[in-house]
N, CA, C and O atoms as a DFTB+ gen file, in Angstrom:
680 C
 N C O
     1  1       0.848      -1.185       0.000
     2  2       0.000       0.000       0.000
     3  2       0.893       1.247       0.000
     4  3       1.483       1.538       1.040
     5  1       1.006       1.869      -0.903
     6  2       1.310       2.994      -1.000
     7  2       0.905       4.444       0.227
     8  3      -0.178       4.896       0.598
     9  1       2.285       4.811       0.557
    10  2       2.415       5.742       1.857
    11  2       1.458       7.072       1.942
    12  3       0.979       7.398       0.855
    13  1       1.138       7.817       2.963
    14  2       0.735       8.978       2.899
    15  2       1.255       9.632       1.525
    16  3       0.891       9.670       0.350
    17  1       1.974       9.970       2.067
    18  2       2.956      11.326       1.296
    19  2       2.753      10.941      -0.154
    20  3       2.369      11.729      -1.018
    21  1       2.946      10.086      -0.285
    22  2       3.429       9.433      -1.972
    23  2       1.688       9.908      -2.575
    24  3       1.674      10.584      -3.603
    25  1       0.246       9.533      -1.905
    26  2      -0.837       9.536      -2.319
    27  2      -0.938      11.060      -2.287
    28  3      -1.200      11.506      -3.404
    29  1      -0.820      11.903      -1.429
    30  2      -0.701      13.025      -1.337
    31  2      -0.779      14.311      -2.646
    32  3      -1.609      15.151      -2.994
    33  1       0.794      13.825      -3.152
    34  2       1.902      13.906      -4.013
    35  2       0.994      14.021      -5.086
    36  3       0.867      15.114      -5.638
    37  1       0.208      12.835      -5.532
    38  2      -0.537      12.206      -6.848
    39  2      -1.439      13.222      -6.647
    40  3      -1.502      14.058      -7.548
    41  1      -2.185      13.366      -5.651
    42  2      -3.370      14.001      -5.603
    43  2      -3.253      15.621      -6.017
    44  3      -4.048      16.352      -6.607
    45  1      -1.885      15.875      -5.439
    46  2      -1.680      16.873      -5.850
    47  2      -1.320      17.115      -7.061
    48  3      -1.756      18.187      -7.480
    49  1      -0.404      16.257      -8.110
    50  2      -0.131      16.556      -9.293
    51  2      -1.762      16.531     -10.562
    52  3      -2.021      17.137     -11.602
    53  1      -2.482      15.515      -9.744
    54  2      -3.805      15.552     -10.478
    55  2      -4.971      16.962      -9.880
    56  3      -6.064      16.949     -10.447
    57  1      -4.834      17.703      -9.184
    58  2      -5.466      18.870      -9.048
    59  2      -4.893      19.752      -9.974
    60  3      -5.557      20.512     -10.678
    61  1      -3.387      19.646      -9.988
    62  2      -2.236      20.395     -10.723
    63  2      -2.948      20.085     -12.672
    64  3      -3.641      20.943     -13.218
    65  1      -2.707      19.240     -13.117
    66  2      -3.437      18.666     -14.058
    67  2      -4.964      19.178     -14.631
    68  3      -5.359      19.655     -15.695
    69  1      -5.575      18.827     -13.382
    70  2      -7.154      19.598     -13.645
    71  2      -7.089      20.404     -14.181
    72  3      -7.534      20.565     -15.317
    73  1      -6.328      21.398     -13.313
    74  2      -6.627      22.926     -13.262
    75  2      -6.414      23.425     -14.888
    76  3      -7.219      23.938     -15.665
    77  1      -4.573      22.943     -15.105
    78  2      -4.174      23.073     -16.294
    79  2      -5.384      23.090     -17.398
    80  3      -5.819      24.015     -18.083
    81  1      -5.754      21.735     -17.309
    82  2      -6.579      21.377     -18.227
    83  2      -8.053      22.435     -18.441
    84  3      -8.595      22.873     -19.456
    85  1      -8.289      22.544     -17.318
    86  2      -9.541      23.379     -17.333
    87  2      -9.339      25.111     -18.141
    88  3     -10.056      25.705     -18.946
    89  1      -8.093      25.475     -17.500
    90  2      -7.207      26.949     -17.677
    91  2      -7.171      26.960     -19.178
    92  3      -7.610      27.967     -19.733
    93  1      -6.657      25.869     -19.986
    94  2      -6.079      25.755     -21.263
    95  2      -7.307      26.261     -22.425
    96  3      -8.481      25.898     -22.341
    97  1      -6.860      27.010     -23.319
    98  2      -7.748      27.099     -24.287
    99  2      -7.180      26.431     -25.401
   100  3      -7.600      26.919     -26.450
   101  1      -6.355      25.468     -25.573
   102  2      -5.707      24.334     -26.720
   103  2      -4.776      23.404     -25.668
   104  3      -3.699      23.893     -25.326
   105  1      -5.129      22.161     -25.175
   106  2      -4.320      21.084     -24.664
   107  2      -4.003      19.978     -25.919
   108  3      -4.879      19.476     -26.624
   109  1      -2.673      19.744     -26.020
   110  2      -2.500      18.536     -27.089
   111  2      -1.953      17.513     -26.658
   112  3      -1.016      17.760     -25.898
   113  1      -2.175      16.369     -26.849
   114  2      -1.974      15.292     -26.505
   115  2      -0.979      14.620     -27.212
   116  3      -1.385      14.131     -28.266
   117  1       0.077      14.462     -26.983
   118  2       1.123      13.680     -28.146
   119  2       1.630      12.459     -27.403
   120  3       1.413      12.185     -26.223
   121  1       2.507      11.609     -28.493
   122  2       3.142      10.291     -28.512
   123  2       4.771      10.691     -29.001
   124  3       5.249      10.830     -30.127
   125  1       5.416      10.816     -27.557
   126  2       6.836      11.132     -28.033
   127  2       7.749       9.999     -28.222
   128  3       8.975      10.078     -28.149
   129  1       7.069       8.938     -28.472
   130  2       8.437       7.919     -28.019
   131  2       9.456       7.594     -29.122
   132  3       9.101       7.637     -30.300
   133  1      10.556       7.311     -28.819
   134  2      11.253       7.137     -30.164
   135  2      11.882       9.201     -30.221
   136  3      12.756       9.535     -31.022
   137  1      11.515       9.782     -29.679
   138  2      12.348      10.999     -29.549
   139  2      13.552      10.953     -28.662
   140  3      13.452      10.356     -27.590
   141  1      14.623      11.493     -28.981
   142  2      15.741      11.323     -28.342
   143  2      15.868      12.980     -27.488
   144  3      15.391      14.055     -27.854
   145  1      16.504      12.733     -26.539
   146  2      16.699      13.729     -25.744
   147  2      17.098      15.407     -26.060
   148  3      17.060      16.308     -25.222
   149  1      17.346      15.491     -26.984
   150  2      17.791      16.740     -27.669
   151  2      16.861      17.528     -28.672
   152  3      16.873      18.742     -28.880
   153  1      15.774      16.238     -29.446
   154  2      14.849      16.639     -29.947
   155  2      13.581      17.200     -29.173
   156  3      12.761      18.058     -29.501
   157  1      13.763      16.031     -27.463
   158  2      12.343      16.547     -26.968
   159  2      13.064      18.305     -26.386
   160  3      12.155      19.124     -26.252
   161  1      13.832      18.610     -26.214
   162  2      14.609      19.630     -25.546
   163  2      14.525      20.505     -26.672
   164  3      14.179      21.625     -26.296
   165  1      14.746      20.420     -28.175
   166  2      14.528      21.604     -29.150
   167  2      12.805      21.647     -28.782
   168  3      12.406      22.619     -28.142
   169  1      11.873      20.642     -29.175
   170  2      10.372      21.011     -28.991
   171  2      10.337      21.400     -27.713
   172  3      10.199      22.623     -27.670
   173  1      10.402      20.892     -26.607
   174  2       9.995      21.997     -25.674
   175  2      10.669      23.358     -25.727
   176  3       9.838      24.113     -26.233
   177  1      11.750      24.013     -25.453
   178  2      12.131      25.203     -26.359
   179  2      11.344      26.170     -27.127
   180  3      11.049      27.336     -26.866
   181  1      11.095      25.495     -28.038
   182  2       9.938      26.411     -28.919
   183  2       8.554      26.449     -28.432
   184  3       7.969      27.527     -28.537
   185  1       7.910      25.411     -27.896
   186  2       6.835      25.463     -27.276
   187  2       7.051      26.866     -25.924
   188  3       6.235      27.768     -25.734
   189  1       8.295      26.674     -25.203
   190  2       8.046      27.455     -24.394
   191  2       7.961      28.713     -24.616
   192  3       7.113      29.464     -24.134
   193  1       9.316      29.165     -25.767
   194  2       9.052      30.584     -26.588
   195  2       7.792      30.876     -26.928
   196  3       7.455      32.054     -26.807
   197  1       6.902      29.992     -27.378
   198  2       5.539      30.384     -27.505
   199  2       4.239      30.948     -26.727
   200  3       3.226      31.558     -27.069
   201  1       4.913      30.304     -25.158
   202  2       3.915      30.425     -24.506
   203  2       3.268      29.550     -23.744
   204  3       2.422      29.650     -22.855
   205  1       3.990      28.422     -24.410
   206  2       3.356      26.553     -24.181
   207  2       3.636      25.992     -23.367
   208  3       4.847      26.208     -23.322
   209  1       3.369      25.237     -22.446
   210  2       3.337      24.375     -21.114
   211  2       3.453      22.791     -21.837
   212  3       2.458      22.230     -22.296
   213  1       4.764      22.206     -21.854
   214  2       4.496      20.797     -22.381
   215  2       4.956      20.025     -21.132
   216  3       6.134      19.986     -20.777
   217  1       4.069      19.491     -20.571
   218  2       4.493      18.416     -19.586
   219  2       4.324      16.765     -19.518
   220  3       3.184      16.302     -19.552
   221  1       5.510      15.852     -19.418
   222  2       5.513      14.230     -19.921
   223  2       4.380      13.427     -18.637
   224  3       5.071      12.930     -17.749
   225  1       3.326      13.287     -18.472
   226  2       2.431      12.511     -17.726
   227  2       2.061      11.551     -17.619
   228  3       1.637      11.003     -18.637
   229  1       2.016      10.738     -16.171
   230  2       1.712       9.495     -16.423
   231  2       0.352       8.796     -16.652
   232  3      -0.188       8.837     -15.546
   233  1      -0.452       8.196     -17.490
   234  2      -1.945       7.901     -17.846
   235  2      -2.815       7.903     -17.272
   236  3      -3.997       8.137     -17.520
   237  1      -2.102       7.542     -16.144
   238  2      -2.983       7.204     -14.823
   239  2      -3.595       8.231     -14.106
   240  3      -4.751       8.220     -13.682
   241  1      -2.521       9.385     -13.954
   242  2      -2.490      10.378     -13.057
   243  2      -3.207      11.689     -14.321
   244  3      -3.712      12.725     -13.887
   245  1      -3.110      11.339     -16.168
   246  2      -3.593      12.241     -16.632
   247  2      -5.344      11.659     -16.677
   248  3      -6.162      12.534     -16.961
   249  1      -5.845      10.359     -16.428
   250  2      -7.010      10.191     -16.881
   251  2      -7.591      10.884     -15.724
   252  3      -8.493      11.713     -15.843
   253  1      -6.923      10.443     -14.290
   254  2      -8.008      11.222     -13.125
   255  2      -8.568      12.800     -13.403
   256  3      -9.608      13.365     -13.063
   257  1      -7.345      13.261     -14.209
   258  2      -7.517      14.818     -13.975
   259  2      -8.941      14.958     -14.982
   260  3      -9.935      15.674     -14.862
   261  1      -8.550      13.923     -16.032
   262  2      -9.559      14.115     -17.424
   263  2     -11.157      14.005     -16.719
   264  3     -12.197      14.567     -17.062
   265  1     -10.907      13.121     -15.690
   266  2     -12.592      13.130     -14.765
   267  2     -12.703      14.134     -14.301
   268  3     -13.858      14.539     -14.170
   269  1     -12.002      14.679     -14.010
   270  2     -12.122      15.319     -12.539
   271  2     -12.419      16.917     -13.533
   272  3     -13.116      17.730     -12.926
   273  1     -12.085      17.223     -14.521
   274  2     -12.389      18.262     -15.397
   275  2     -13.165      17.786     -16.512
   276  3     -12.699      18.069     -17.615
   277  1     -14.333      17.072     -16.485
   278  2     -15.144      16.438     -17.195
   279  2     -15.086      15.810     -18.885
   280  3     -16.066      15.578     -19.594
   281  1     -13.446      15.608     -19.291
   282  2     -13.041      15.482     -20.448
   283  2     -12.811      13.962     -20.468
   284  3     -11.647      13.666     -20.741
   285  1     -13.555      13.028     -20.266
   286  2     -12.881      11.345     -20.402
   287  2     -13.086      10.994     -21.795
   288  3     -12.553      10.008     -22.306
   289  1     -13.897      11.836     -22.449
   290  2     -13.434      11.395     -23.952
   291  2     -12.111      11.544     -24.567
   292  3     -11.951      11.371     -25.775
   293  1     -10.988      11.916     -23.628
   294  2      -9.716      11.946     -24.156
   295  2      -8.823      11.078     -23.833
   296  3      -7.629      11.014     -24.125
   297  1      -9.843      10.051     -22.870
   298  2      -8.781       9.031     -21.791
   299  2      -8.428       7.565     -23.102
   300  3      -7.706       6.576     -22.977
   301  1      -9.352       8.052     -24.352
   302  2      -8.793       7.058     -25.504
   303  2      -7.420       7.231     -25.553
   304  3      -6.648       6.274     -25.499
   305  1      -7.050       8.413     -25.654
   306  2      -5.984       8.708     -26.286
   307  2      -4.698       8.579     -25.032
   308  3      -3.492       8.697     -25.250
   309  1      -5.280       8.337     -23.844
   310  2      -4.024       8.282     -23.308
   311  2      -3.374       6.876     -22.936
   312  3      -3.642       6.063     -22.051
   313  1      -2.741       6.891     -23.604
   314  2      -1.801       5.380     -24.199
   315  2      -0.383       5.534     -24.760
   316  3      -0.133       6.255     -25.726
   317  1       0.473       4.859     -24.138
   318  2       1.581       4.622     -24.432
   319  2       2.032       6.148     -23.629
   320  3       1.328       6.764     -22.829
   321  1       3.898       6.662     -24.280
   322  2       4.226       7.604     -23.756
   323  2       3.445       8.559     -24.034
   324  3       3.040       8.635     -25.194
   325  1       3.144       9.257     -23.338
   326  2       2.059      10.911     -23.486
   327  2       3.080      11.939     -22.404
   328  3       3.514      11.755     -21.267
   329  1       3.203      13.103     -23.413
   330  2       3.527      14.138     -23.019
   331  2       2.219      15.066     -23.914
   332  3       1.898      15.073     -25.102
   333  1       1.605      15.916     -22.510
   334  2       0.928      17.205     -23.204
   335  2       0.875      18.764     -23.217
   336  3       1.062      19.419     -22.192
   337  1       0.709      19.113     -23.974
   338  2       0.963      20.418     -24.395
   339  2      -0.727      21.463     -24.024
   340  3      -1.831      21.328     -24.553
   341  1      -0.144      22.731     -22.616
   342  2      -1.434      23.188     -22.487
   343  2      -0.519      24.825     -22.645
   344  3       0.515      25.198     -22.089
   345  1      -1.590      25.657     -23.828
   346  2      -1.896      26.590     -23.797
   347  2      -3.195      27.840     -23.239
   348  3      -4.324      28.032     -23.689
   349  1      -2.456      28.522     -22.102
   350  2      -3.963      29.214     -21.996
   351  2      -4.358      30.288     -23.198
   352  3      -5.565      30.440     -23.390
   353  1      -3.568      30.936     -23.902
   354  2      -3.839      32.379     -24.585
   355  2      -4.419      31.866     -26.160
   356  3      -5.498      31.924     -26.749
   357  1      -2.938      31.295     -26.482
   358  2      -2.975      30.670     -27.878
   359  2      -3.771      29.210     -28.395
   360  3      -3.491      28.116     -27.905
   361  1      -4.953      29.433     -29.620
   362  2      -5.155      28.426     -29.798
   363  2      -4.432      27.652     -31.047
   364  3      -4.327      26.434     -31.191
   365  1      -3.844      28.961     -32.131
   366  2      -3.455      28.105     -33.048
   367  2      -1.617      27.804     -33.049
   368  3      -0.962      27.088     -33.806
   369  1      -1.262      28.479     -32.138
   370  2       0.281      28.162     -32.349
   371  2       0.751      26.742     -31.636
   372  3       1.648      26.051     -32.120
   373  1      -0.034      26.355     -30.305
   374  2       0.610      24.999     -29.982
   375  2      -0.009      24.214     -31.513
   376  3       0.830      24.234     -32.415
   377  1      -0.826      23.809     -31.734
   378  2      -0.844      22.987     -33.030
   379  2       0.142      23.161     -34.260
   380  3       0.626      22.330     -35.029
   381  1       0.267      24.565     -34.170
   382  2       1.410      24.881     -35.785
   383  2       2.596      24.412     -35.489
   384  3       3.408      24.028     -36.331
   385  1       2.811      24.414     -33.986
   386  2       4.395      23.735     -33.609
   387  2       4.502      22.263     -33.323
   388  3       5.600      21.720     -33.452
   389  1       3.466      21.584     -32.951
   390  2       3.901      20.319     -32.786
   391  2       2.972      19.391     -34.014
   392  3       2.560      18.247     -33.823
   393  1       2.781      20.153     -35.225
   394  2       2.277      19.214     -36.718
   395  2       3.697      19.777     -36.780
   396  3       4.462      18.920     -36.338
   397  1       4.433      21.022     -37.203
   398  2       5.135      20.944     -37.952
   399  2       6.333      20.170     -37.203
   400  3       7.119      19.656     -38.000
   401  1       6.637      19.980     -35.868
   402  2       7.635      19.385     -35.497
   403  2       7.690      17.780     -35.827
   404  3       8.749      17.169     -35.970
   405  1       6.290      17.147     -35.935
   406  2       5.991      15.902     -36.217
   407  2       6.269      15.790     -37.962
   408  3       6.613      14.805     -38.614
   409  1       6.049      16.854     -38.307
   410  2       6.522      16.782     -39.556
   411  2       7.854      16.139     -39.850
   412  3       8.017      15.396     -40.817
   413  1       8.622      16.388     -39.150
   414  2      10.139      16.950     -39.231
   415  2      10.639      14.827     -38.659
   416  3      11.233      13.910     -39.227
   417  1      10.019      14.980     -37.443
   418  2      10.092      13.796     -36.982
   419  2       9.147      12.810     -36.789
   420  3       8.011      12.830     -36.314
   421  1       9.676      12.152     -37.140
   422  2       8.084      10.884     -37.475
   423  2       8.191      10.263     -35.979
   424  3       7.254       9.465     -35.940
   425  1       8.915      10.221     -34.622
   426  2       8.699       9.802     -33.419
   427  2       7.864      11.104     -32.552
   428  3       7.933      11.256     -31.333
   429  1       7.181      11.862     -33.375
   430  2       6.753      12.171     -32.707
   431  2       5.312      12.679     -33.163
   432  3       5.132      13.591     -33.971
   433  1       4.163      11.840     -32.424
   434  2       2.644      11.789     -32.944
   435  2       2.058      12.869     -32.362
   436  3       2.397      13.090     -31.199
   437  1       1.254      13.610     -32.873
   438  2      -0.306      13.981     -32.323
   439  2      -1.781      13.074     -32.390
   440  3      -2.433      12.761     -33.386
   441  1      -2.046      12.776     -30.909
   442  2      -3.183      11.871     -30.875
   443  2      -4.861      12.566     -31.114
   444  3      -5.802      12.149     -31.788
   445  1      -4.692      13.987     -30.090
   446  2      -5.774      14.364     -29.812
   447  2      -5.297      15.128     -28.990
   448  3      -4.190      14.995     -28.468
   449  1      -6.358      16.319     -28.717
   450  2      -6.401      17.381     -28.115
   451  2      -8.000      17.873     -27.032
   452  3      -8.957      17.099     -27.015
   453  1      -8.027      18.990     -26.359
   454  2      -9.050      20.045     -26.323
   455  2      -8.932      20.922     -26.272
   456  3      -8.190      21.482     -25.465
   457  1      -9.705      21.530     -27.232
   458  2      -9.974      23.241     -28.141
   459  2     -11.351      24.079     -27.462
   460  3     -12.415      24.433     -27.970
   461  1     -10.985      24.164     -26.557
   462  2     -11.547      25.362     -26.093
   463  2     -12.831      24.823     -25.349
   464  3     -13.973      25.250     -25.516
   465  1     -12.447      23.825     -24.513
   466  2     -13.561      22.591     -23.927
   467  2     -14.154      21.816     -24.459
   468  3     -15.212      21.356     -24.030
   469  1     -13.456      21.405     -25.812
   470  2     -14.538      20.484     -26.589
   471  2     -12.811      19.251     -26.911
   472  3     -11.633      19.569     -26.749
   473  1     -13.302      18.117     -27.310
   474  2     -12.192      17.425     -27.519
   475  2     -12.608      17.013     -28.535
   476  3     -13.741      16.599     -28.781
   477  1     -11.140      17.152     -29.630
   478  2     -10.751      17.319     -31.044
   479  2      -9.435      15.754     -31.303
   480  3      -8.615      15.260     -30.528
   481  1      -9.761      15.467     -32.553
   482  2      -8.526      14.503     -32.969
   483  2      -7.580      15.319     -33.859
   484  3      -7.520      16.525     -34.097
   485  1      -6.825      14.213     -34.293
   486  2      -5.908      15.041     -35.309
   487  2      -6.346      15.156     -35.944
   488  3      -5.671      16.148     -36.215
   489  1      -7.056      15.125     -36.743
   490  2      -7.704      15.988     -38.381
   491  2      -7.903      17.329     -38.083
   492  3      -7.860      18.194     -38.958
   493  1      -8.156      17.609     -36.703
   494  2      -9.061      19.019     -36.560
   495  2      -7.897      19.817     -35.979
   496  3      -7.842      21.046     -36.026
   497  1      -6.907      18.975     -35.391
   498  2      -5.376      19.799     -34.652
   499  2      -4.775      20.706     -35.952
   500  3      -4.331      21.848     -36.071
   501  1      -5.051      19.357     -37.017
   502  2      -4.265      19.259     -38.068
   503  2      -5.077      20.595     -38.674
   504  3      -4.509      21.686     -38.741
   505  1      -6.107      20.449     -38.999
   506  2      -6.669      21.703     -39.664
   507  2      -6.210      23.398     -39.318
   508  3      -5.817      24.409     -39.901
   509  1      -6.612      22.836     -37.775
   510  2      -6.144      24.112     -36.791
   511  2      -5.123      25.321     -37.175
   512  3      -5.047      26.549     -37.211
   513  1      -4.361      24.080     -37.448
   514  2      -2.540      24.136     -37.987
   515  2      -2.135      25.212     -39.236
   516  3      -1.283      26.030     -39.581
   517  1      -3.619      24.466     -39.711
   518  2      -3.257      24.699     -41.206
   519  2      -3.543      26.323     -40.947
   520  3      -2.879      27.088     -41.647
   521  1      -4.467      26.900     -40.007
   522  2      -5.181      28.416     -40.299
   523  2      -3.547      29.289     -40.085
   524  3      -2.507      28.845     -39.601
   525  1      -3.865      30.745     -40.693
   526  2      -3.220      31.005     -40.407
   527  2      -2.956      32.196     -38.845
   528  3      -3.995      32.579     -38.308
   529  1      -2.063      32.521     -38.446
   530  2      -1.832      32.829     -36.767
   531  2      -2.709      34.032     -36.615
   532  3      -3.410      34.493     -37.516
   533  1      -2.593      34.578     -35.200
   534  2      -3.951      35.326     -34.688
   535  2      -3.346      36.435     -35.634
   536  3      -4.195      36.986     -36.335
   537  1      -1.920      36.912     -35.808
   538  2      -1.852      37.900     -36.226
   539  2      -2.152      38.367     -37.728
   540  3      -2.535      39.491     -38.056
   541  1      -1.886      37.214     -38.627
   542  2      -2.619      36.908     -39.688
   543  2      -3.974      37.354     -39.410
   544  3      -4.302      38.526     -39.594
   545  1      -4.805      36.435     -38.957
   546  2      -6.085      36.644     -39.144
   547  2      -6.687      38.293     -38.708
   548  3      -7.668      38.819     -39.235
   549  1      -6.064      38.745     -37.923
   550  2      -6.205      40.127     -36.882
   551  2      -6.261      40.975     -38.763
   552  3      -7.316      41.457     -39.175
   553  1      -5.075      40.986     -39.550
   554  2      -4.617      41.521     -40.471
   555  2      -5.837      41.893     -41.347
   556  3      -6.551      42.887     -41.478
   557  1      -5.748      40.452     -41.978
   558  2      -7.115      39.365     -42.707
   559  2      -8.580      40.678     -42.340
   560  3      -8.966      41.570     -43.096
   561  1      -8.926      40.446     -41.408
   562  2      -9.916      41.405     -40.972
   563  2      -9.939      42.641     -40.678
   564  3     -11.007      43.248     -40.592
   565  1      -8.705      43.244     -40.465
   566  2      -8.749      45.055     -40.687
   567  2      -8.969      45.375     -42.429
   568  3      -9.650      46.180     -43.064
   569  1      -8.069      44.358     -42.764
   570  2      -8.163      44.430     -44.371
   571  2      -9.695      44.669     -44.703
   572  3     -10.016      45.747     -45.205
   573  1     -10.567      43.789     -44.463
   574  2     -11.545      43.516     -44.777
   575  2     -12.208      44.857     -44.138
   576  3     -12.392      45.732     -44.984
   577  1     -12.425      45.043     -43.411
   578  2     -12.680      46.183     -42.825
   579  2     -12.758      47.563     -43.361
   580  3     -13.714      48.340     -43.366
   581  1     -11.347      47.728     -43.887
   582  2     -10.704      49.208     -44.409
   583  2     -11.335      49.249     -45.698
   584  3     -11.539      50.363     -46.179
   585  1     -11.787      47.904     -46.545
   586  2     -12.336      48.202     -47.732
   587  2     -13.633      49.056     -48.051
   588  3     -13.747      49.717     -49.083
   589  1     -14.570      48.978     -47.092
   590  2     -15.580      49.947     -47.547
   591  2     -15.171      51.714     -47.469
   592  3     -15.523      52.706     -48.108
   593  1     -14.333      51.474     -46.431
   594  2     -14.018      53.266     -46.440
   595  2     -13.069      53.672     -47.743
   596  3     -13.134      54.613     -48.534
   597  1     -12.132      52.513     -47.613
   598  2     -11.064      53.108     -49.039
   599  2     -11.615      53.229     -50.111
   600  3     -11.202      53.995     -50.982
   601  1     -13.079      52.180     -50.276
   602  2     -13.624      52.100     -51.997
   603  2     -14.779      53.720     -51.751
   604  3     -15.013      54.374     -52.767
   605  1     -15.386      54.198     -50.393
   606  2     -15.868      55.250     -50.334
   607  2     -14.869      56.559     -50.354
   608  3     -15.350      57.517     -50.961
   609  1     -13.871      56.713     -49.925
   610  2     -13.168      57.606     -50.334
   611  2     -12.579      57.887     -51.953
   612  3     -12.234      58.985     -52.389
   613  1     -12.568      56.591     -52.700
   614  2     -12.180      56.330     -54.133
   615  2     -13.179      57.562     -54.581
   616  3     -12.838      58.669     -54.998
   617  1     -14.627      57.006     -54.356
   618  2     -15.756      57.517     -55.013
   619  2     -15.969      58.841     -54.785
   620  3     -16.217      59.486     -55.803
   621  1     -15.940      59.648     -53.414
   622  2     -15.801      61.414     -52.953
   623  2     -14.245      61.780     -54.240
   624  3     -14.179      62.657     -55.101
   625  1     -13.544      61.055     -53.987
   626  2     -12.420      61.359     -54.946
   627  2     -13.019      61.680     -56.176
   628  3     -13.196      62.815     -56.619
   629  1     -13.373      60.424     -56.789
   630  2     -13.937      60.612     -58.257
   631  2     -14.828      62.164     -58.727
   632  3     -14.767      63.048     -59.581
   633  1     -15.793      61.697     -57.315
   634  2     -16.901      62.612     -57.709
   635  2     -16.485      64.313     -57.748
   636  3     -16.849      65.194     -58.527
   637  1     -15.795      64.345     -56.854
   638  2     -15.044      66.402     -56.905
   639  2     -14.073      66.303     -58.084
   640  3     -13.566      67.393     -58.349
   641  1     -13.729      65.422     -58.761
   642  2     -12.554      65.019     -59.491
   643  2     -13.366      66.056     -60.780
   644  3     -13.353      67.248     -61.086
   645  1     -13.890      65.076     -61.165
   646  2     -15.615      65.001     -62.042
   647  2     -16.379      66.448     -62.040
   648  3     -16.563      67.109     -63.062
   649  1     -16.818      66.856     -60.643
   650  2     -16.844      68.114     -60.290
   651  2     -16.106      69.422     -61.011
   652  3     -16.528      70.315     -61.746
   653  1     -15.139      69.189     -60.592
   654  2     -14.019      70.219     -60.836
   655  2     -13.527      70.078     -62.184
   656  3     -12.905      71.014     -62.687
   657  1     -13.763      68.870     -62.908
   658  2     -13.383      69.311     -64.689
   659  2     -14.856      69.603     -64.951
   660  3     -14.749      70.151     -66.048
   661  1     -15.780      69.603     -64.757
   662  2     -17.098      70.185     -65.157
   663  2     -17.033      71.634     -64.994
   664  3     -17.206      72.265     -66.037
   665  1     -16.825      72.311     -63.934
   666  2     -16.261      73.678     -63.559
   667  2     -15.206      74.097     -64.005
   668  3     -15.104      75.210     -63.490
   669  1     -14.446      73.952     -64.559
   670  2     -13.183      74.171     -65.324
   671  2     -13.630      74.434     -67.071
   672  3     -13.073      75.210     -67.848
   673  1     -14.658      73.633     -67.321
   674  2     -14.981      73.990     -68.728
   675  2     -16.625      74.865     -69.074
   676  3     -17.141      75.194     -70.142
   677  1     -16.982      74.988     -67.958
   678  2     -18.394      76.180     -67.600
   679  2     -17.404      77.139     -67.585
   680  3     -17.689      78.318     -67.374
């Protein structure tokens, strides 16, 4: 039977877990095995430059949390080595970094995730991936935005333009 302290410990890393999980607005679920020590050390690196929380968990201690924050549709996915990745701010950059890092290295899978309290597989990580970043999109939509005033200023342009050679030949 396992000691005070030691149960303690668990209990605490699975509140620790919850919380994460609950906090996160993109958690990813990956399969690092077959990564060698330098590769998991470049991906975490960049994950952290990002913003990203990647922590290696044990199944056991990640399924409790998955109850305990009402997500057990993700307890499929927790199998074999699992290390996961929780972002609170960003939803599309943990996905753009660990497709394209899996890209790079085939030991290292994306199983499944949750996007913003809903739980997603890889097709939808993968999609995620594909959009482009907040600042893109931020862009994307001022653009869109600025067009009715720029095509209305075109037209006041035209029209005094128009104006003023009409008055020029009166």
């Amino acid at each position: 039977m396992a000691n005070a302290k030691t149960l303690e410990l668990k209990s605490q890393q699975v509140a620790e877990v919850t919380e994460k999980l609950k906090d996160s607005s993109c958690t990813i679920v990956t399969d690092y095995r077959g990564l060698n020590v330098a590769q998991v050390t470049e991906l975490r690196k960049q994950l952290r430059e990002a913003g990203v929380e990647f922590q290696v968990l044990k199944n056991t201690l990640a399924r409790r949390a998955t109850a305990s924050a009402d997500l057990t549709a993700l307890d499929e996915h927790l199998t074999g080595p699992t290390a996961i990745a929780f972002s609170k701010d960003d939803i599309i950059t943990p996905a753009k970094i660990l497709t394209a890092f899996a890209k790079k290295n085939e030991h290292l899978s994306v199983k499944a995730g949750v996007v913003e309290g809903k739980v997603v597989d890889f097709e939808q990580i993968k999609a995620l991936a594909e959009l482009p970043s907040r600042e893109g999109l931020l862009s994307m939509l001022l653009s869109v935005l600025q067009a009715p005033v720029r095509n209305f200023a075109l037209a006041v342009k035209a029209v005094s333009e128009k104006q003023e050679g009409g008055a020029q030949e009166a």
